[in-house]
C-alpha positions as CSV (number, residue, x, y, z in Angstrom):
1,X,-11.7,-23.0,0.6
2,X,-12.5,-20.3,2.9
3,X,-9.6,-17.7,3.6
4,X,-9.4,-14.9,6.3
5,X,-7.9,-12.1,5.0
6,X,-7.0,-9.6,8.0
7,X,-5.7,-6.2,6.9
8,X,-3.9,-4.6,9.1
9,X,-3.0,-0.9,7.8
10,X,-0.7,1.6,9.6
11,X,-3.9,2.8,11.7
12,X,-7.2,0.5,10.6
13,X,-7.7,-3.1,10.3
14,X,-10.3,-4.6,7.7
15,X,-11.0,-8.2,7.2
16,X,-12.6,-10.4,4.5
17,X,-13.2,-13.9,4.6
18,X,-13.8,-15.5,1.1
19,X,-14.5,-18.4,-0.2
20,X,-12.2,-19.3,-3.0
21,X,-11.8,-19.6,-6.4
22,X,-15.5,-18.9,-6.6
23,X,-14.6,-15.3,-4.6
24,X,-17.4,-14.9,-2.6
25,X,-17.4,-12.8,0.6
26,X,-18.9,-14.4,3.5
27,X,-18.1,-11.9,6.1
28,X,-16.3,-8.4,6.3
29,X,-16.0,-6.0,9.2
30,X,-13.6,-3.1,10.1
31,X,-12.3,-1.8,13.0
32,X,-11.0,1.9,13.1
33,X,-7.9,0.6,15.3
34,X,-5.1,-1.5,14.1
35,X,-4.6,-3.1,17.7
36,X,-8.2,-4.7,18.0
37,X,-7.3,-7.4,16.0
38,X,-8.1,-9.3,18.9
39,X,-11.5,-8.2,19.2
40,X,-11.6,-9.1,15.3
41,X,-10.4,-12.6,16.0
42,X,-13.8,-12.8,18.8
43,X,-15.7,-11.5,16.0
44,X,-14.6,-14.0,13.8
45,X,-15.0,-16.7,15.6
46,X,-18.6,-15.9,16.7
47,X,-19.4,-15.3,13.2
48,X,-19.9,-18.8,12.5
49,X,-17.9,-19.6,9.0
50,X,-15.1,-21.9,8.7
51,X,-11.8,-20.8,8.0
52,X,-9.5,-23.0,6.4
53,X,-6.8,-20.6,6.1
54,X,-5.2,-16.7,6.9
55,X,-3.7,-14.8,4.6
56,X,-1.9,-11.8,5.8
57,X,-0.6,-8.4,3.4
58,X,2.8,-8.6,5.1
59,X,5.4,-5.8,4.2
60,X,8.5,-5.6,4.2
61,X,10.8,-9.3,4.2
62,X,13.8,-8.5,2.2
63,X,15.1,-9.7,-1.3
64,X,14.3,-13.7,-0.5
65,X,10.6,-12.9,0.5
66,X,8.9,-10.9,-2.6
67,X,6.7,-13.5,-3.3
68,X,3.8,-15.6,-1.3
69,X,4.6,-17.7,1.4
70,X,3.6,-20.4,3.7
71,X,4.1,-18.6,6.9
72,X,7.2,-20.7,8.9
73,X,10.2,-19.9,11.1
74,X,12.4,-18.4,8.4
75,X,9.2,-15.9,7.5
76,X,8.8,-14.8,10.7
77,X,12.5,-14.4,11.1
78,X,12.8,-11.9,7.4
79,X,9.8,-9.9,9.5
80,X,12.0,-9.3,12.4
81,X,15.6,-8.5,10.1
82,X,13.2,-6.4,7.9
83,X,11.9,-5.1,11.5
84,X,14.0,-1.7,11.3
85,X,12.6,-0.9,7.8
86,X,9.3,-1.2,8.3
87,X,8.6,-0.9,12.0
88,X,5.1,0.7,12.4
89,X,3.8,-2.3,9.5
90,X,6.1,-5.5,10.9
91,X,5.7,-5.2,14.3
92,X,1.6,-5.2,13.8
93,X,2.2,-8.1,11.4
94,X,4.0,-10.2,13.6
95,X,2.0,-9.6,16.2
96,X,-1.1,-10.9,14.8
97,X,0.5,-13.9,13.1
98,X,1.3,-14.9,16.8
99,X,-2.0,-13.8,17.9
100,X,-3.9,-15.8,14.8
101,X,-1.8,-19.2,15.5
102,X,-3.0,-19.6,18.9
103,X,-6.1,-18.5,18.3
104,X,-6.6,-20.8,15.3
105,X,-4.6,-23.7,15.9
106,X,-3.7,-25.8,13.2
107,X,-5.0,-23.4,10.5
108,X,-2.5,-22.6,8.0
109,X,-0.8,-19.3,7.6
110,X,-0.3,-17.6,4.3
111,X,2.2,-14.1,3.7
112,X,1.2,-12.4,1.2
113,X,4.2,-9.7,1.1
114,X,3.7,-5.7,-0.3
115,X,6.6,-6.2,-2.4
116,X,5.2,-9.2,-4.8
117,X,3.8,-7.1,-7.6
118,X,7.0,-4.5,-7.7
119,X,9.4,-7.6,-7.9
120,X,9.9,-7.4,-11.5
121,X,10.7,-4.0,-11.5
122,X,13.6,-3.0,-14.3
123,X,16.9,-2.9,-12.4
124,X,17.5,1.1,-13.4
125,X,14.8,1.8,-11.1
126,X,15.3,-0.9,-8.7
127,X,18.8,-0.3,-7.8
128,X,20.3,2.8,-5.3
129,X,23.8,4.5,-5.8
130,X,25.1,2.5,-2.8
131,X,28.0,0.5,-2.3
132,X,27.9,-3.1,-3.1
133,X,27.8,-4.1,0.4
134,X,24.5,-2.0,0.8
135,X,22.8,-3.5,-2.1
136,X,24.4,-7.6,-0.8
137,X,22.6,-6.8,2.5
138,X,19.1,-6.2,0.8
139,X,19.3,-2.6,0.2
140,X,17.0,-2.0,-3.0
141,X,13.6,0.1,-3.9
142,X,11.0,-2.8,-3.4
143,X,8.1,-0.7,-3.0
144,X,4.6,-1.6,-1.2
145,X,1.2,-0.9,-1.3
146,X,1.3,-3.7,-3.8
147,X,-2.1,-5.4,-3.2
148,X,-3.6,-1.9,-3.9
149,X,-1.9,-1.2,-6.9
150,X,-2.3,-4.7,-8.8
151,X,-6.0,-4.5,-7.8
152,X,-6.0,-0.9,-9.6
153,X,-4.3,-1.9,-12.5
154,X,-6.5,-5.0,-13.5
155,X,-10.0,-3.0,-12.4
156,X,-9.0,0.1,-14.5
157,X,-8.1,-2.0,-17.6
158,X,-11.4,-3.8,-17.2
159,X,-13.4,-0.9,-17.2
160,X,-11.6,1.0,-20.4
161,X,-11.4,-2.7,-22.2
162,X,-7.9,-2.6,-23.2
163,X,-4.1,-2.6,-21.6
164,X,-3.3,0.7,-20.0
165,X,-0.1,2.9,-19.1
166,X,-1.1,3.6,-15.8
167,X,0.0,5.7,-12.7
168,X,-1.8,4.0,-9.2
169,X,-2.1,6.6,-6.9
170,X,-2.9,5.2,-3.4
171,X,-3.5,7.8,-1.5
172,X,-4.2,7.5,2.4
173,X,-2.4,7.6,6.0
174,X,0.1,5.4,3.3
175,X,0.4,6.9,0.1
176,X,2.7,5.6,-2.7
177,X,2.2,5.7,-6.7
178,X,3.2,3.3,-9.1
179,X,3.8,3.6,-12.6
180,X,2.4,0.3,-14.2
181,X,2.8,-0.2,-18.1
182,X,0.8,-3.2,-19.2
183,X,-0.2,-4.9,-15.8
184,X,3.7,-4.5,-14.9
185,X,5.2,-2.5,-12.0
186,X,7.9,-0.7,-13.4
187,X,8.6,2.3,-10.8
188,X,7.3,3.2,-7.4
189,X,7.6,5.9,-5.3
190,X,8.3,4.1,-1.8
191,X,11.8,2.5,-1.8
192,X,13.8,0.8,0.2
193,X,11.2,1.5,3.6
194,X,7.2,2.4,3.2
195,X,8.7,5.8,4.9
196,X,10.3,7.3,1.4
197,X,8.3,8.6,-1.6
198,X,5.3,10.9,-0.7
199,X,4.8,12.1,2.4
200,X,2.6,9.9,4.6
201,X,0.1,11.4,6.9
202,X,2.6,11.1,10.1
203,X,5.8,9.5,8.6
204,X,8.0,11.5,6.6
205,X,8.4,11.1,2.7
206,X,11.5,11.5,0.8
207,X,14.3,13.1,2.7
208,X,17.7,13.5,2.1
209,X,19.9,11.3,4.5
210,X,22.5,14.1,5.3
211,X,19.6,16.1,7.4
212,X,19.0,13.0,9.4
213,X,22.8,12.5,10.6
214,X,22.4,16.1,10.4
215,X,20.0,16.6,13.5
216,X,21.6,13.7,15.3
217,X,24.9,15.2,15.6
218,X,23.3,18.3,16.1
219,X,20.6,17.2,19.1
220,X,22.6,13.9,20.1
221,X,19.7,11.9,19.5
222,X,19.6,7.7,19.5
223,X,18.6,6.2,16.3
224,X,15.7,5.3,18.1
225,X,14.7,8.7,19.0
226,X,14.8,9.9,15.3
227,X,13.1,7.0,14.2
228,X,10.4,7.8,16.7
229,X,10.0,11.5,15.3
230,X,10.2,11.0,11.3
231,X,7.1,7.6,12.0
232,X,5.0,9.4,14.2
233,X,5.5,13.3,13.9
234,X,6.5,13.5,10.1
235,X,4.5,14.1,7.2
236,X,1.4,15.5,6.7
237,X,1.8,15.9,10.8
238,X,4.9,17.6,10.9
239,X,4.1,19.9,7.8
240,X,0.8,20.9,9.5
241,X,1.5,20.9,13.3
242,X,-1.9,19.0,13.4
243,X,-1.6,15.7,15.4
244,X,-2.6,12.7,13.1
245,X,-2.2,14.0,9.6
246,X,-5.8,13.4,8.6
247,X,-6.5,15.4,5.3
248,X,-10.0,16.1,6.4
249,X,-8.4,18.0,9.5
250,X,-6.2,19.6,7.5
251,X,-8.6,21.0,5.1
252,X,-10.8,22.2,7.7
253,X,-7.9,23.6,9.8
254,X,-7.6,26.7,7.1
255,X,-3.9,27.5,8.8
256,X,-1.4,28.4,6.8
257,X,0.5,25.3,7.7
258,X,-2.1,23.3,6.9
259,X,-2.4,24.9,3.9
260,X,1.1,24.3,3.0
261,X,1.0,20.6,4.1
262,X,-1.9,19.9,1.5
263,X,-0.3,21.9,-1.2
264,X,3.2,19.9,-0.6
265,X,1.3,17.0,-1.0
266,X,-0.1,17.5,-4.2
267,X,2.5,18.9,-5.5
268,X,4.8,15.6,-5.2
269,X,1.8,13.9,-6.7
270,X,1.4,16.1,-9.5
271,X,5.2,15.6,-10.2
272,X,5.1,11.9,-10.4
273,X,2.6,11.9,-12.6
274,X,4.5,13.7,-14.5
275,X,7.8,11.9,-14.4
276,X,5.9,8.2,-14.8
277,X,4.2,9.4,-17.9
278,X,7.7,10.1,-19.2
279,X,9.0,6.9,-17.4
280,X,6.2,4.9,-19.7
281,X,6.8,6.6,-22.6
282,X,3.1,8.0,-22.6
283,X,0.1,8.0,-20.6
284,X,-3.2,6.7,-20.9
285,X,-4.7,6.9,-17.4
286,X,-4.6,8.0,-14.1
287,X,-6.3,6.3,-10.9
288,X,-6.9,7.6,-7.6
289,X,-7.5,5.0,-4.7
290,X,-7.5,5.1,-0.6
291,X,-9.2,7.1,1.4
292,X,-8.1,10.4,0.1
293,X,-8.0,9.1,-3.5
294,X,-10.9,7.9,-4.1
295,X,-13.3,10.1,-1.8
296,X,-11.7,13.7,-2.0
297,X,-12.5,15.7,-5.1
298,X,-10.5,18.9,-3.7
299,X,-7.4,16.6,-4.1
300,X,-7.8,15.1,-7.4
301,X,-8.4,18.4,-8.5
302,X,-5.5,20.2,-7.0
303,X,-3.1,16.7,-8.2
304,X,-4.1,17.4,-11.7
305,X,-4.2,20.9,-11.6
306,X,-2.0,22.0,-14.9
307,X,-1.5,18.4,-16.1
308,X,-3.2,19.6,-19.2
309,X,-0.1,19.2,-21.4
310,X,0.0,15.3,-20.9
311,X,-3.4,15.4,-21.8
312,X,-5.3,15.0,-18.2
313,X,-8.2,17.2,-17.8
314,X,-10.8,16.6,-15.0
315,X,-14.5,16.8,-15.4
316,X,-15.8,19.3,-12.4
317,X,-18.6,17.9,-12.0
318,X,-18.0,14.1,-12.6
319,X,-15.6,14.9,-10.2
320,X,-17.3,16.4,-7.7
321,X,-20.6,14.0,-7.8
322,X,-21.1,10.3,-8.1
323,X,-19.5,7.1,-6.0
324,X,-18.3,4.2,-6.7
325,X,-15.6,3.1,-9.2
326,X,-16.0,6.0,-11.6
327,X,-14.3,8.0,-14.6
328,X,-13.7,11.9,-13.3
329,X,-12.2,13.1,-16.5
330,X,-14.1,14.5,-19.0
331,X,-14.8,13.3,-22.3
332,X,-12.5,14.8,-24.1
333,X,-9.4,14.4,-22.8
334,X,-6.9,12.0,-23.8
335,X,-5.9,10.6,-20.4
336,X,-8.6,8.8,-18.5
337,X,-8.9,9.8,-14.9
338,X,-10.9,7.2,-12.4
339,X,-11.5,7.0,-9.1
340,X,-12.1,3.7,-8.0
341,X,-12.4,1.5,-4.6
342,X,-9.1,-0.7,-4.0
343,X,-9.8,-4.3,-2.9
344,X,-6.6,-5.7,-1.6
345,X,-8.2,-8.2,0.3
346,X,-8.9,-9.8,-2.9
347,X,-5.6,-9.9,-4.4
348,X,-4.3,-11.2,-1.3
349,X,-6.7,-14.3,-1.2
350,X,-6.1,-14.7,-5.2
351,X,-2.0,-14.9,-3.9
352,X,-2.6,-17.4,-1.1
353,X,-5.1,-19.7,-2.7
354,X,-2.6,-20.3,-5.4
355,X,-0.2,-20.9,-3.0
356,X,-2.1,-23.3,-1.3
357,X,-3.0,-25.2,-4.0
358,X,0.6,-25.7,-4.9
359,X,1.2,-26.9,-1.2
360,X,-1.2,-29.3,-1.9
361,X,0.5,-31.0,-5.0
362,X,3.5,-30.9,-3.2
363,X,4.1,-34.8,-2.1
364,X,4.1,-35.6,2.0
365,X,1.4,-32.4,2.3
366,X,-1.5,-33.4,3.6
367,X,-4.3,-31.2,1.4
368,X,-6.4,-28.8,2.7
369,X,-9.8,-30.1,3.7
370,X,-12.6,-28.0,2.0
């Protein structure tokens, strides 16, 4: 079975299509702009392979979609309820569901949703102080980057040989952490919205709710106005004053915004290290992913900076040098730090295959023709 696996992030889109269970990648390509996915489809299509299938990394569809799903009316209706919660990720997704189905008529489509590998998360750390008629209309941490951080967890225990107590750091224009205890999610920094937890490289991280009514009262802004400023002027943007949030700007800006931005930033990461490590009872390592995670050594350092006392201590050079999925601590220090490549294409086409094949035992499905 050969599954397309577009990944549409909050500014990039990346595709694999692989050929299932065996895994194999028969074609891959990236586009710098989430928006081209039309170009992508061309591309696709020129290419040559068959694709029997499309599995998508959707986000955000409430407390009935946390799973892996055939991709129907009731799907595409959680994506637009879920809409307000996720706008910048939801929109794009339903978009190219649309945009795939005409396209590729008759193919069947898979949602693969952010919010799978977090769904088992312990209800302490699950549940807001809300009332109950919050938490009855969905409102919960579920957490994202899922994909990435399952992918992290199951590399980084194959490459030490043994079960880990692990914080994920995926750190990008998204960035979330997870702490994972055995191959289980069991806290997460984004909540409710991929807008909470760290800050983001234009969206805002946490912030307390008060300051947004706050400013609205104040300014007599819409709802859709300050949505509009926290998605695209917040975070590393609206720390810096540099358009974008890109950390390489921002490290070779030199301001003393920018300055500030980068050291706010690590900060928060460096304190939910610390916090995870105490929600896990212990550490054993610590992995850095996504663009900024696994290719700059000037964060890693600055995120563990201090970190000695739970027993993380960088190499400087192992750090600094070498590529690929790699450990960066040194040799003697109890917590393993690795940088490594995420592959959430992969885990994605692992979801839908499975869910595929249990379509196909269902009786009155016509099986998939591979």
């Amino acid at each position: 079975m050969n599954l397309l696996v577009p990944n549409l992030g909050s500014t990039s889109l990346k595709y694999q299509i692989l050929e299932m269970p065996a895994e194999t990648v028969l074609a891959r390509g990236r586009f710098e702009r989430v928006r081209d996915y039309r170009e992508a489809i061309g591309q696709i299509q020129t290419a040559g392979v068959k694709v029997d299938a499309v599995a998508f990394k959707a986000v955000h569809g409430g407390p009935r979609y946390r799973g892996t799903f055939l991709v129907d009316a009731a799907v595409e209706q959680a994506l637009e309820e879920f809409l307000p919660a996720a706008p910048a990720h939801n929109a794009i997704y339903l978009t190219a569901i649309r945009a795939f189905r005409e396209s590729l008529p008759g193919v069947p489509l898979v949602a693969a949703f952010e919010t799978e590998f977090h769904a088992l998360m312990p209800a302490h750390a699950r549940e807001y102080g809300v009332p109950a008629e919050w938490r009855e209309a969905g409102v919960a941490r579920y957490g994202f980057h899922g994909a990435s951080h399952q992918y992290v967890a199951e590399r980084a225990a194959h490459i030490l040989g043994r079960s880990l107590r692990l914080v994920s750091c995926h750190l990008g224009g998204s960035s979330s952490m997870c702490a994972i205890d055995r191959g289980r999610s069991v806290d997460t920094t984004m909540g409710f919205s991929p807008q909470s937890g760290l800050e983001n490289a234009t969206r805002h991280g946490d912030l307390d709710v008060f300051a947004v009514l706050f400013m609205m009262e104040r300014r007599s802004w819409s709802a859709a106005e300050v949505s509009s400023q926290l998605a695209r002027g917040g975070g590393l943007a609206g720390l810096s004053g540099i358009p974008g949030g890109d950390l390489r700007d921002l490290e070779q800006a030199g301001t003393e915004a920018a300055r500030m931005a980068v050291a706010v930033f690590s900060y928060q990461v460096r304190k939910n290290i610390g916090a995870y490590a105490a929600a896990m009872g212990g550490l054993d390592a610590v992995a850095f992913t996504g663009g900024i995670g696994e290719n700059s050594a000037r964060l890693r350092a600055e995120c563990c900076r201090g970190l000695e006392f739970l027993g993380v201590s960088l190499d400087p050079s192992r750090n600094e040098a070498g590529s690929g999925d790699r450990v960066v601590s040194s040799d003697s220090s109890p917590v393993t730090v690795l940088a490594l490549a995420t592959n959430e294409e992969l885990i994605v086409a692992r979801r839908a295959y499975r869910c595929l094949r249990e379509r196909d035992s269902i009786p009155g499905h016509e099986p998939l023709q591979t």
